[in-house]
C-alpha positions in Angstrom: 84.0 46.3 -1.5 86.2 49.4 -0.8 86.8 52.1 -4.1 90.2 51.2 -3.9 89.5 47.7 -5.2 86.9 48.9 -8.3 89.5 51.2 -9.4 91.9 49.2 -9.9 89.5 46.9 -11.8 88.6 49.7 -13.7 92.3 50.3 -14.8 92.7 46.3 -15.7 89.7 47.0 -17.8 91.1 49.5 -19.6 94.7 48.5 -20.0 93.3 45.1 -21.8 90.7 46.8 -23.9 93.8 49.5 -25.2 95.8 46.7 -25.7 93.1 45.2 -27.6 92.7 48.4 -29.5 96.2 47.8 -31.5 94.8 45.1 -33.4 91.2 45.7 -33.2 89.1 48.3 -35.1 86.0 49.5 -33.0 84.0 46.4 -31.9 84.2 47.5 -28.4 80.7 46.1 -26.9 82.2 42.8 -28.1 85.3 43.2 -26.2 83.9 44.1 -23.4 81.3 41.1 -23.5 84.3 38.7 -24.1 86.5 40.4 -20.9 82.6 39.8 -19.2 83.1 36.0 -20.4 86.8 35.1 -19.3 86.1 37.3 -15.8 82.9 35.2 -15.0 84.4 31.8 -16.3 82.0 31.5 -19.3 81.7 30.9 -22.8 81.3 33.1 -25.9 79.3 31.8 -29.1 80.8 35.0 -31.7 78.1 35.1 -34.6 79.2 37.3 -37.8 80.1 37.2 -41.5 83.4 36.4 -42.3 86.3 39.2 -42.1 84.8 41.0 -39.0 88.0 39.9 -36.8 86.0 37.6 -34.6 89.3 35.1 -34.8 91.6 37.8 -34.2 89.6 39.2 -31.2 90.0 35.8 -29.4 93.9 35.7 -29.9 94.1 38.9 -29.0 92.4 38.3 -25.9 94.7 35.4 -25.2 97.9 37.5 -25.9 97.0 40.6 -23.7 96.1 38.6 -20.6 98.9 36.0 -21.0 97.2 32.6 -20.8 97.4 29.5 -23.5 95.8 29.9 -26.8 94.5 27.0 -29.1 92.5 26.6 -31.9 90.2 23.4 -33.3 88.7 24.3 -36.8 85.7 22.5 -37.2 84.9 20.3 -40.3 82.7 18.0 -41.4 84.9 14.9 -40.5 86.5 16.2 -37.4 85.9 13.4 -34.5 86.0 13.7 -30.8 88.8 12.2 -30.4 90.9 14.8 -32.4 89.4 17.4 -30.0 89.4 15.5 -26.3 92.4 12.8 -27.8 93.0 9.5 -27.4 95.2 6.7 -25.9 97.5 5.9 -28.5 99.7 2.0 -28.1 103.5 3.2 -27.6 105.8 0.1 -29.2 108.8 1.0 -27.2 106.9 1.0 -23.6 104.3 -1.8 -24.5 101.6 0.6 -23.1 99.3 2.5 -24.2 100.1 6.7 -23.5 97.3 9.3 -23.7 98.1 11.8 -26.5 96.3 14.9 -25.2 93.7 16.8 -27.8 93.7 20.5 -28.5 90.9 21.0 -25.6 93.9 20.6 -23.6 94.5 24.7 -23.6 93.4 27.7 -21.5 91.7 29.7 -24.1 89.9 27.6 -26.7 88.8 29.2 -30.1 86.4 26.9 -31.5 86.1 28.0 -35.1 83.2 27.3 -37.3 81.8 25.4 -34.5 78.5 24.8 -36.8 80.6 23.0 -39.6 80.9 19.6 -37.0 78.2 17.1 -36.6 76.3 17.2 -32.9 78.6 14.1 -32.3 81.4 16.2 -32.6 80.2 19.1 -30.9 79.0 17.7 -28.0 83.2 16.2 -27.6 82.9 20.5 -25.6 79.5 19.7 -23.4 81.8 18.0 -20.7 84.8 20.5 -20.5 82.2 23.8 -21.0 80.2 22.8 -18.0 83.0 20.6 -15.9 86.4 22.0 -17.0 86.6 18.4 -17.4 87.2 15.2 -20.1 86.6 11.8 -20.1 88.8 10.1 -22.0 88.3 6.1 -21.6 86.9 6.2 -18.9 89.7 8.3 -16.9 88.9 12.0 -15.7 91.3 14.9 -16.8 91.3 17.8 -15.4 91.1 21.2 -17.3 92.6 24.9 -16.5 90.4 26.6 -14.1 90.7 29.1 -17.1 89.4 27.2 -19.7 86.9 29.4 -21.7 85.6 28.2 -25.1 85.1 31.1 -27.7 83.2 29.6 -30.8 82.3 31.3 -34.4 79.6 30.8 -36.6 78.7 32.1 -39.2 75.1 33.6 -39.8 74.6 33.5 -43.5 76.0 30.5 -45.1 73.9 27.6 -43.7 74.8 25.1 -46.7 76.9 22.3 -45.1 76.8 23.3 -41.3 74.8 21.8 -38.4 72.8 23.4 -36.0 74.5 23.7 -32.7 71.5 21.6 -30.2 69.7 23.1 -27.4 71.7 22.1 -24.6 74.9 23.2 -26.6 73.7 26.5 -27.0 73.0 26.8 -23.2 76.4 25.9 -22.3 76.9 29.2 -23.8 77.4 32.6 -21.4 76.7 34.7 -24.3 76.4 35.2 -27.8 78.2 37.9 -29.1 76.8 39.5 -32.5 80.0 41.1 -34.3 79.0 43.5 -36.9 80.6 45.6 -39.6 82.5 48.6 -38.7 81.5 52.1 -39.4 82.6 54.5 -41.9 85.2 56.2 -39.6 86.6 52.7 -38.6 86.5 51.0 -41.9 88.8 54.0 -43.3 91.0 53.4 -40.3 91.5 49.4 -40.6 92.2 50.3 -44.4 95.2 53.2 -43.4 96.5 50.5 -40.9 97.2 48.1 -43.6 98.4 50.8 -46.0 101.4 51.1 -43.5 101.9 47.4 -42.9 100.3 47.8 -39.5 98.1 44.7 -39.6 100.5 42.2 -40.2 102.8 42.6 -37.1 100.4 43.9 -34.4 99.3 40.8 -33.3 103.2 39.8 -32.0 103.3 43.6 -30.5 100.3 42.9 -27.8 102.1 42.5 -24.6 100.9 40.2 -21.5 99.8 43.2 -19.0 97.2 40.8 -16.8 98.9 38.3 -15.0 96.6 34.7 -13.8 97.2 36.0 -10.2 95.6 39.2 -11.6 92.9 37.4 -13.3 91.9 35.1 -10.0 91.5 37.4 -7.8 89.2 39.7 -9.8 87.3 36.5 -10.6 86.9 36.9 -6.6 85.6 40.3 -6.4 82.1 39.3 -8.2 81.0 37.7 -4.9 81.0 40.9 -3.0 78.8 43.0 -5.6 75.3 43.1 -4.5 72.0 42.2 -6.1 68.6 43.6 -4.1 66.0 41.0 -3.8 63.8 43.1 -5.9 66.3 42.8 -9.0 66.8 39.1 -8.5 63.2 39.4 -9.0 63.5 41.3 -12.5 65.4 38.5 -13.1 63.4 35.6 -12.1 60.7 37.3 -13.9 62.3 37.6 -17.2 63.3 34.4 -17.6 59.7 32.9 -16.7 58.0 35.2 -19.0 60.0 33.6 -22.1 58.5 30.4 -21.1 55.4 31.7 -20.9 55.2 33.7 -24.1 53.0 32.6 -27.1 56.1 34.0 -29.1 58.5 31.4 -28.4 58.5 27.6 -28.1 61.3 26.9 -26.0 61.7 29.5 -23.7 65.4 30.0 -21.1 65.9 27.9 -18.4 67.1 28.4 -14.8 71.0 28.0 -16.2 70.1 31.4 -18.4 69.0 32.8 -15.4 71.8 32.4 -12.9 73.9 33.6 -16.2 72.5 36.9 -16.4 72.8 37.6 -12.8 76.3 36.8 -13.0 76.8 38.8 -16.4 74.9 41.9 -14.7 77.2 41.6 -12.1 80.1 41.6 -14.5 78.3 43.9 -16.1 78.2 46.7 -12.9 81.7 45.9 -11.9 83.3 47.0 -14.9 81.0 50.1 -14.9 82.6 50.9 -11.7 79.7 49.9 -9.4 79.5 47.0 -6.7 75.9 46.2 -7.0 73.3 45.6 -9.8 71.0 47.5 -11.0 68.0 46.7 -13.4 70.2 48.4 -16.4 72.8 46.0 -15.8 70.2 42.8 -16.2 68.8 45.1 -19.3 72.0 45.2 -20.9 73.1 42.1 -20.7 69.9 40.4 -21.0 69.8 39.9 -25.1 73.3 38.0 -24.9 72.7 35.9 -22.4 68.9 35.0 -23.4 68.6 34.6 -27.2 70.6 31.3 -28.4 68.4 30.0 -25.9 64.9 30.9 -26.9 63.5 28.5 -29.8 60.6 30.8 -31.2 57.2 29.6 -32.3 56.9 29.2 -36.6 54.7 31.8 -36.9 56.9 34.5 -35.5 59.6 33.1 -37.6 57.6 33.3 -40.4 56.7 36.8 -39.5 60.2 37.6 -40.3 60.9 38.6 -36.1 64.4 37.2 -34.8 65.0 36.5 -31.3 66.6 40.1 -30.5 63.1 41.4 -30.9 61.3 39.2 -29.7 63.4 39.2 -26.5 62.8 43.0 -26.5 58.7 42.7 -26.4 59.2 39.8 -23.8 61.4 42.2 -21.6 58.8 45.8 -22.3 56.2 43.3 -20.5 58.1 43.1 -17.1 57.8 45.2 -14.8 60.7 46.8 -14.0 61.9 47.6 -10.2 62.3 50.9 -9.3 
């Protein structure tokens, strides 16, 4: 891969993420990690309280590299039919016509993902992992950008459903969107003391077309990855299964996910190959929603971020 072809990348990067900037406060490792998503065809669980823009990140998104948006809130009585659709009898024809569902888009906010039953959730298991729905027994085909972006919230628990294992795995990453700082809280505050907020969404332009978006998907096959760091890899992810910390440690999909996040990763830090910061970064994202930890370590207060961490300071890294 010539420099020609990482610099341009580079300025894609950074044209999105200033688009991005009109509308978003700060936030920018969870920017990034959704640009990492939609470049390497994966999908984003977003986990944070409410009011921390997660919703308006993922339209954003949408807007700035000019492919359809659509949103499914989740509730309690939402079906799979009102997400996938249905074949509905048309009086006029005397046939029955499929009525597409909302999974029908390119970009697919799933919000409050945790507030529908598994049978409900699992409507996305087919499209996440296929880019595909079964609807009666007839295949439909999905964009090749379809990318699910899902929020949960982290706190209130009353009235949701855990998403299940192999849910969760479907998942790319998990993106943990925080509070701002001082500095950026004061500026979201000044932004909507000038009526900024309420219009900047309609003022992010399209700057990335889908011809633009393909062929940097292309460019990930040419970054390299040394045998020794596929090792790191393939170590990592057998150590969480080995681990009397956790109970369900990642599988080989979580592990073919971080090498293609690390290789996101190094191509948007201007690099074409990987190197064992990459996997390092990325690792938490990709590995956490996956790990199911022993009791006792949740008892012992520990979440999965650390215990990830002490997992990863037990590999050797390659030098």
């Amino acid at each position: 891969m010539d420099q020609t072809h990482l610099s341009q990348l580079q300025q894609l990067k950074n044209a999105v993420l200033g688009e991005l900037s009109q509308v978003i406060v700060g936030q920018e490792e969870a920017l990034s990690a959704l640009l990492i998503a939609l470049f390497a065809q994966g999908h984003v669980l977003l986990e944070g309280v409410p009011g921390t823009a997660k919703t308006l990140m993922v339209r954003a998104l949408a807007a700035a590299v000019g492919i359809e948006f659509g949103r499914i809130q989740f509730t309690p009585d939402l079906m799979p039919s009102d997400i996938v659709g249905t074949h509905v009898f048309d009086l006029k024809a005397g046939a029955f016509r499929l009525t597409k569902g909302p999974i029908f888009t390119e970009v697919l906010l799933a919000d409050e993902i945790n507030r529908a039953p598994a049978k409900t959730q699992s409507a996305l298991l087919e499209a996440m992992q296929e880019r595909q729905v079964s609807i009666d027994g007839q295949r439909h085909p999905l964009s090749e950008f379809f990318t699910v972006f899902a929020t949960q919230n982290p706190v209130e628990h009353e009235g949701t459903y855990p998403l299940p294992e192999a849910q969760l795995d479907r998942f790319l990453l998990k993106v943990q969107v925080g509070y701002p700082s001082v500095e950026e809280e004061d500026l979201i505050l000044s932004r909507v003391s000038a009526d900024v907020g309420a219009t900047a969404l309609a003022a992010v332009r399209p700057i990335v077309t889908r011809q633009h978006l393909a062929a940097a998907r292309a460019m990930a096959a040419e970054v390299q990855v040394e045998d020794k760091v596929r090792a790191y890899i393939r170590d990592l992810m057998r150590a969480t299964r080995t681990s009397p910390m956790v109970m369900l440690g990642a599988g080989p999909r979580a592990g073919v996910h971080l090498m293609v996040a690390s290789r996101w990763a190094a191509l948007l830090a201007g690099r074409a190959f990987v190197t064992p910061d990459d996997v390092r970064h990325m690792l938490n994202m990709v590995t956490c929603h996956r790990l199911v930890l022993a009791p006792e370590v949740e008892l012992d207060g520990l979440g999965s971020a650390e215990v990830m961490d002490r997992i990863a300071s037990s590999v050797e890294v390659p030098r």
